[in-house]
C-alpha positions, 0 to 999 in steps of 0.5 A: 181249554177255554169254557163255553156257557153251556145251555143246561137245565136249571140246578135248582131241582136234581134227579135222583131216580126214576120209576118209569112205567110203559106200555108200548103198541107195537101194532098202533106204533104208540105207547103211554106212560107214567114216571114218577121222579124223585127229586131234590129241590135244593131251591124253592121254586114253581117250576121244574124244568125237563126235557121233553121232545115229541111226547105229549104230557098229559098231567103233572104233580109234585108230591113233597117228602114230608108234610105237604099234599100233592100239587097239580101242576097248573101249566105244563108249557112245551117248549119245541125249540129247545125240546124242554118242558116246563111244569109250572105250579101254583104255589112254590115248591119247598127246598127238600126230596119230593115226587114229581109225577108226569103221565105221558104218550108218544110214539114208537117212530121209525126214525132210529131214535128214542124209543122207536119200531124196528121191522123184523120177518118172524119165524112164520115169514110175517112181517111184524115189529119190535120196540128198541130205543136209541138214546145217545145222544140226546134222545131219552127225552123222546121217550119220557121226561127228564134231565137228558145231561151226562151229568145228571146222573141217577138211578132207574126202575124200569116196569114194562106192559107188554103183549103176553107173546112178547119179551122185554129186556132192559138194563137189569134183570127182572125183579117181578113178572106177573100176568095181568087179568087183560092178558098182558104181562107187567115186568118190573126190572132192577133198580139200576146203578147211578147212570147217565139218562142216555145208557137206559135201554129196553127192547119189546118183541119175539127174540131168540137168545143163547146164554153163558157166565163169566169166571166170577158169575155175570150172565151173558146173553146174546138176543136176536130176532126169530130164526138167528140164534144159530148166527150168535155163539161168536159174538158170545165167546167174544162177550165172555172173554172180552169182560173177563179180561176188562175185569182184571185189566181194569181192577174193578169188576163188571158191576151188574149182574148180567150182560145182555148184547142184541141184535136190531134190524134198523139201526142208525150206528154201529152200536150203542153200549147201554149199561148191560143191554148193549143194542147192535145192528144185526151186521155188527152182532151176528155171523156163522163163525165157519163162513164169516168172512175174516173181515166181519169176524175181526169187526164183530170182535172191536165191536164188541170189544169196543162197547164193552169198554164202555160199561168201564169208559162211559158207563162207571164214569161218565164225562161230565158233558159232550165237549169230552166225549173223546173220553168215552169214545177215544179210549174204547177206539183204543181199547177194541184192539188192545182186547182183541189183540189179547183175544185173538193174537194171530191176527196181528191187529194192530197193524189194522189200527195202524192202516184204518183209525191212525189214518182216518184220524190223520186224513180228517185232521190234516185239513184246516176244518179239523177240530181239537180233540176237546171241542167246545160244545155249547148246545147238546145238538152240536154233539152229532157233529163231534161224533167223528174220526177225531173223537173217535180215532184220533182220540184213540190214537192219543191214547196209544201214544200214552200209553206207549210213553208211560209203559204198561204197569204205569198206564194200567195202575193211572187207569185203575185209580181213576175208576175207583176215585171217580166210579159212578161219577163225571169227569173231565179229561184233567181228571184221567191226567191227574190219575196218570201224573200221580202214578207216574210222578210226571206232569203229562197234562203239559204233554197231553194238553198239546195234543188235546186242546189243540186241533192238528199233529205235526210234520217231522221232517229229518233234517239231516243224514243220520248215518253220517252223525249217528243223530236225527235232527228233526223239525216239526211244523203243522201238518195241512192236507194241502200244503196251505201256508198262512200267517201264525201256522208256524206258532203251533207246537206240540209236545212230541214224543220221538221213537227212532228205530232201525232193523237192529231195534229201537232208541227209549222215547225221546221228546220234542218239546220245541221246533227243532231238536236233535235225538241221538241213536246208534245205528252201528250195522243199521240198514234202514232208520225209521222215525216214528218207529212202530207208528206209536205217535199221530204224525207224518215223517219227511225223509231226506232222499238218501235216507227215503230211498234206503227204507225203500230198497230195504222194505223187508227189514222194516215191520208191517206197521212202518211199512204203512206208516212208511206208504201213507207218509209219503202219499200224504207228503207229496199230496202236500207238495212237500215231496216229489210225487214221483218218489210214489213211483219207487216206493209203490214198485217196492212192494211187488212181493208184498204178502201182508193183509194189512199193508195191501190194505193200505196199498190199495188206499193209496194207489186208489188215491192216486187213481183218483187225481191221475185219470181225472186231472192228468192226460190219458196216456199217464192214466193208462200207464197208471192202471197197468202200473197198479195191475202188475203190481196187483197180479203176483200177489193174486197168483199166491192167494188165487180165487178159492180158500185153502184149509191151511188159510188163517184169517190174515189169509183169508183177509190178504185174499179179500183186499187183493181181490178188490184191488183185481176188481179195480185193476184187472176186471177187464182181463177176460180170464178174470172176468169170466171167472168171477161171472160163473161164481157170481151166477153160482151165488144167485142161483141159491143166494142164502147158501153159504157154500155158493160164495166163500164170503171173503172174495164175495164182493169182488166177484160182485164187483168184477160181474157188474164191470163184464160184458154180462153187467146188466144181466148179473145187475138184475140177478143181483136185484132179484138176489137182494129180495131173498137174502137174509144176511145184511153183509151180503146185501151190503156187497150187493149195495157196493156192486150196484154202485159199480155198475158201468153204463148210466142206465144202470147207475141210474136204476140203481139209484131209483132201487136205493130210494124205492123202499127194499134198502133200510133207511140205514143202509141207504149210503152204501149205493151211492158211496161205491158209486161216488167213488167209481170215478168221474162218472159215477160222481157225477152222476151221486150228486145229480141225483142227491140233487133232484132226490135232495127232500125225499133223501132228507124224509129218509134219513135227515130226520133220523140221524143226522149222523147218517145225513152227515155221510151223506153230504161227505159222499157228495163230494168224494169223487171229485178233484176240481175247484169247480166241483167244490163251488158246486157242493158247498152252494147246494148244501149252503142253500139248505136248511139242513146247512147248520147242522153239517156245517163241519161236515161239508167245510171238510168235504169241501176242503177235500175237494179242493186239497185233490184239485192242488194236488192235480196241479203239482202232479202236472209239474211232476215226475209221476205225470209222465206216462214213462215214469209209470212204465220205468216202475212197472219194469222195476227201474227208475225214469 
């Protein structure tokens, strides 16, 4: 990959440790501090400089290891822009070890950032304040001057000054505690191992906790805000099991001696895997393991999975700068669900990874503003930008694809010798394929570099008939969204490893190192042939009809994750205009008997796709037809699942009930029955909105749903409201926040707009109303971006100054719901018109294009089998226009 010049801190002095002492007010929102760093000056020089950002420094020293008194700085020079700080001295420092001494103070801000203030409701139902921080990317630099790079690796002893009433945790267990004669109390905790400046944590407040050791001693502790202690023992178990399978998979134990795990109530990501203080947002940590519904029990589990990946991946060893954050992120994408999958077999969830991290990954970058896997990054800030479904899910699903070609043992023993080769280290990706290419004996780093260095996957159309040659002639091109075509696409390549399967079993991996290929397979007694069997490799697959329409008539012979790999190929090739839109028809009707939780998912996905584009661009007759089409599809599998749980339901039942649920929210919310029945259990809900009895979980938000689309909306709108004051579970206020968003008349949406921004949302949860409504139809659109428009400044006080992670979503939901080139001319000119703009560059290039990919499909619907309304009603009846 070509280099970038990277912007860095000068090497002419280097951190070695850190003894960082802070005394936060939680009431005055500030707090003081004292770091004493030692360093190694390898250059003589009269400045060092750190980074430094919203702190103000009050004095500076530099006391050198032998001989030389201590020096006063003579200056210290902020440097705003480039969040730095130079502290400039009157003599030369002298090449050796030495201390550097800077007293600081800053602010608990409320940005989700640094080190910054969280409210909570203590056990007296008073609201108070806890101090958490949040580092990654960028951001230990507001909380103490330092060398804020992954590469500048040393260690920390944290000693915190609290209020006796409190507690402190950080990183390490304590190592002292005493009280001091003004009544607060001093906590030194444990030298840290070598580490990354954004791993270091600690929170100060009142916290309940739950403890528990792993098989080779390692204390496990769940924290949590007053009064939910009793929402902590699920994520414990999974805690416990999760480091004991890593320990043995990765063959290095967890290196600290205890893992504390807590739940914060603002919180701008999901999680943030600090080395042995991992900090949650309260919806990704706790639940009540006998009410949870199956879909938040299954993500507190990857999460945590996920997060604890990292104290291997991330943690132990660390990319050597951001343009391999694909390292840290992509194989903990991985790596969630294979530990959960060992954890919780039953559930089958892989087929999820297929249907959710395969397809993001594939949507994002099927679009022209995609990135590679490895991004160049010149400048720390740019990293907010890579934090993405690329980084993430592609990078993951990279990472499933080796693992496929190289086997178990293989993947296993390459991992294992890349932790102790580089443990406590930075690493660049060539570092992991030399790892696996020395146990394998194979030079995989011309296989992966395809995939990595590159940005895009591959179309592989087949070519032929295999059931007449008993081979698969393939060829492979750049797969775009849209179907674009421009000069050089064709030059792209990738090192492609091939699975064909059929129902009789699967061919040994097969690759295809050029633009076409033949790849031999028996298919003696075969009924379907499946390409890309078992969904393993990042790529779309054309059929020709012969060989499509055998799959179709032939679906439950092919596997859960063939069948949504199956769905989404062909939804995404005739997007593309590569295939017939109506082919959607025959495939769709195909699944009238389909029981899976995990293909419905993906069902629904796809007919919302196309629920899209036909009502907005096609006449009212085919719409019509479309939305009964999709409800008798929908119906049957609702009569099996029905409304209420049984006590044979196992979590992918209990799932299968909550996803076509939905889809009745979508399809069938005006079938009086239906409407009237989710009304009454609605009311139910409101009537006692913290009991969990009152509204089984899994079916809660499309009763929410269901409710805000009936004759009694408004009413059930302001019960909802009302409700919302009251609940203490952030998941039930995020199905409030989606109903909200549903709501039918433009009074309401307007309403719910004004409640997003009137101060009861946290700022963290502030795209949830707006992202239901955006993705309600035309109206709903319309109505998300008038409002980010006229709302632009007080959206951006919110939460454009606190993550622009967040902001970033927030531009994509700009544009979700719209289908027409105009639409696109519209939102790119509002964004490029802010200041804001070269911060969501990416962001917006690829809403843009998403918008613009809808508007050709719209065009080649119109041309298309699938515009007529009787090619809908053929399907519907079972038969074919």
């Amino acid at each position: 990959m070509a280099g970038t010049k990277r912007e860095l801190l000068p090497s002419d002095v280097l951190p070695e440790h850190y003894d960082l002492t802070l005394e936060p007010d939680v009431e005055k929102f500030t707090f003081d501090g004292v770091v004493k760093i030692t360093c190694d000056v390898q250059v003589a020089t009269d400045s060092i400089s750190v980074h430094a950002h919203e702190l103000v420094l009050s004095s500076a020293t530099f006391t050198p290891s032998e001989g030389s008194s201590a020096s006063s700085a003579e200056s210290i020079t902020l440097k705003t822009k480039s969040k730095m700080a130079v502290v400039g001295f009157e003599e030369v420092l002298p090449v050796g070890k030495g201390i550097l001494e800077i007293k600081f103070r800053g602010t608990l801000n409320d940005q989700m950032a640094g080190f910054y203030r969280s409210q909570y409701t203590d056990s007296k139902g008073q609201k108070r304040f806890l101090a958490t921080t949040q580092f990654e990317a960028i951001d230990a630099r507001r909380c103490f001057p330092c060398w804020d790079e992954p590469a500048r690796k040393a260690t920390f002893t944290v000693t915190m000054i609290y209020p006796a009433n409190l507690m402190a945790i950080s990183n390490m267990p304590p190592s002292s505690l005493e009280t001091r004669a003004d009544g607060k109390k001093k906590e030194v905790f444990m030298v840290t191992p070598k580490m990354s400046t954004y791993l270091l944590a600690f929170c100060v407040g009142e916290f309940e906790f739950i403890s528990a050791q792993t098989k080779s001693g390692v204390l496990a502790r769940i924290f949590s805000c007053p009064g939910n202690s009793a929402r902590c023992a699920f994520a414990l178990k999974c805690c416990i099991k999760a480091l004991e399978f890593y320990d043995d998979f990765f063959g290095l134990p967890y290196p600290l001696p205890k893992m504390d795990m807590i739940a914060i109530p603002d919180f701008s990501a999901g999680a943030m895997e600090n080395w042995g203080l991992v900090t949650y947002r309260e919806v990704a940590l706790l639940c009540e393991e006998q009410t949870v519904s199956a879909t938040q029990k299954q993500r507190i589990c990857t999460v945590i999975a996920h997060e604890l990946a990292h104290q291997w991946f991330g943690n132990l060893v660390t990319m050597e700068w951001w343009d391999d954050l694909w390292l840290n992120e992509g194989f903990a994408n991985w790596m969630q669900t294979f530990c959960s999958d060992r954890l919780y077999p039953d559930w089958h969830i892989w087929e999820s990874y297929v249907g959710m991290e395969q397809q993001r990954a594939l949507q994002l970058d099927g679009l022209r503003s995609s990135h590679p896997i490895q991004v160049p990054i010149a400048k720390a800030e740019q990293v907010e930008e890579v934090f993405d479904a690329i980084s993430y899910c592609k990078g993951g699903s990279v990472v499933r694809m080796i693992y496929r070609v190289l086997g178990d043992e293989h993947f296993q023993k390459g991992l294992q010798l890349y932790f102790s080769r580089h443990k406590y280290g930075n690493t660049r990706t060539i570092d992991l394929w030399n790892a696996w290419k020395e146990v394998l004996g194979k030079p995989i780093d011309k296989m992966m570099s395809s995939w990595t260095e590159q940005m895009g996957f591959p179309l592989l159309e087949v070519l032929n008939d295999p059931f007449t040659s008993n081979q698969v002639e393939l060829k492979q091109s750049w797969f775009l969204a849209d179907g674009s075509k421009e000069t050089n696409d064709d030059a792209k390549v990738w090192f492609c490893p091939v699975i064909v399967g059929t129902d009789k079993g699967e061919a040994p991996v097969s690759f295809l190192e050029e633009k076409t290929g033949k790849i031999p397979c028996d298919l003696s007694g075969a009924s379907v042939l499946k390409v890309n069997f078992g969904q393993h490799v990042p790529v779309r697959v054309l059929y020709p009809e012969k060989v499509f329409m055998r799959l179709v008539q032939n679906l439950k012979l092919v596997s859960a994750e063939d069948r949504i790999g199956l769905l989404s190929d062909t939804f995404a090739t005739c997007k593309a205009g590569v295939l017939e839109p109506g082919f959607m028809a025959e495939l769709l009707s195909g699944f009238k008997d389909e029981l899976n939780d995990k293909v419905w998912s993906e069902l629904a996905s796809v007919m919302g796709g196309l629920e899209k584009v036909i009502v907005q661009g096609l006449d009212d007759e085919t719409a019509s037809a479309f939305k009964e089409f999709c409800s008798k599809l929908v119906l049957p599998a609702f009569k099996h699942v029905g409304w209420d749980q049984q006590s044979s339901d196992d979590d992918n039942q209990k799932k299968l009930r909550s996803t076509v649920l939905s889809a009745v929210a979508k399809y069938c919310y005006k079938d009086s029955a239906i409407a009237a029945e989710a009304v009454k259990r609605c009311k139910a809900f409101v009537a006692d909105p913290n009991d969990p009895a009152a509204l089984n979980a899994d079916i809660r938000s499309a009763v929410f749903d269901v409710a805000l689309q009936s004759a009694e909306g408004a009413e059930m709108f302001d019960e909802l409201i009302k409700a919302h004051e009251t609940v203490k579970d952030g998941a039930v206020k995020i199905h409030i926040y989606g109903a909200l968003g549903k709501a039918q008349s433009s009074t309401l949406r307007k309403r719910a707009l004004d409640f997003n921004l009137g101060g009861a949302v946290r700022s963290q949860d502030l795209i949830y109303i707006p992202m239901a409504m955006a993705a309600s139809g035309r109206d709903g659109a319309e109505a998300t971006f008038s409002w980010m428009q006229d709302q632009y400044d007080r959206i951006y006080e919110m939460i454009g100054a606190t993550s622009m992670m967040l902001f970033q979503n927030m531009v994509r939901v700009s544009g979700i719901g719209f289908v027409t080139e105009a639409k696109a001319q519209e939102v790119s000119e509002f964004w490029k018109a802010k200041k804001v703009y070269q911060n969501v560059q990416k962001a917006l290039a690829q809403t843009v294009e998403g918008i613009c990919s809808n508007a050709k499909f719209v065009d080649r619907l119109k041309t298309s089998r699938a515009a007529k309304a009787a090619t809908w009603t053929a399907a519907a009846a079972g038969s074919r226009l």
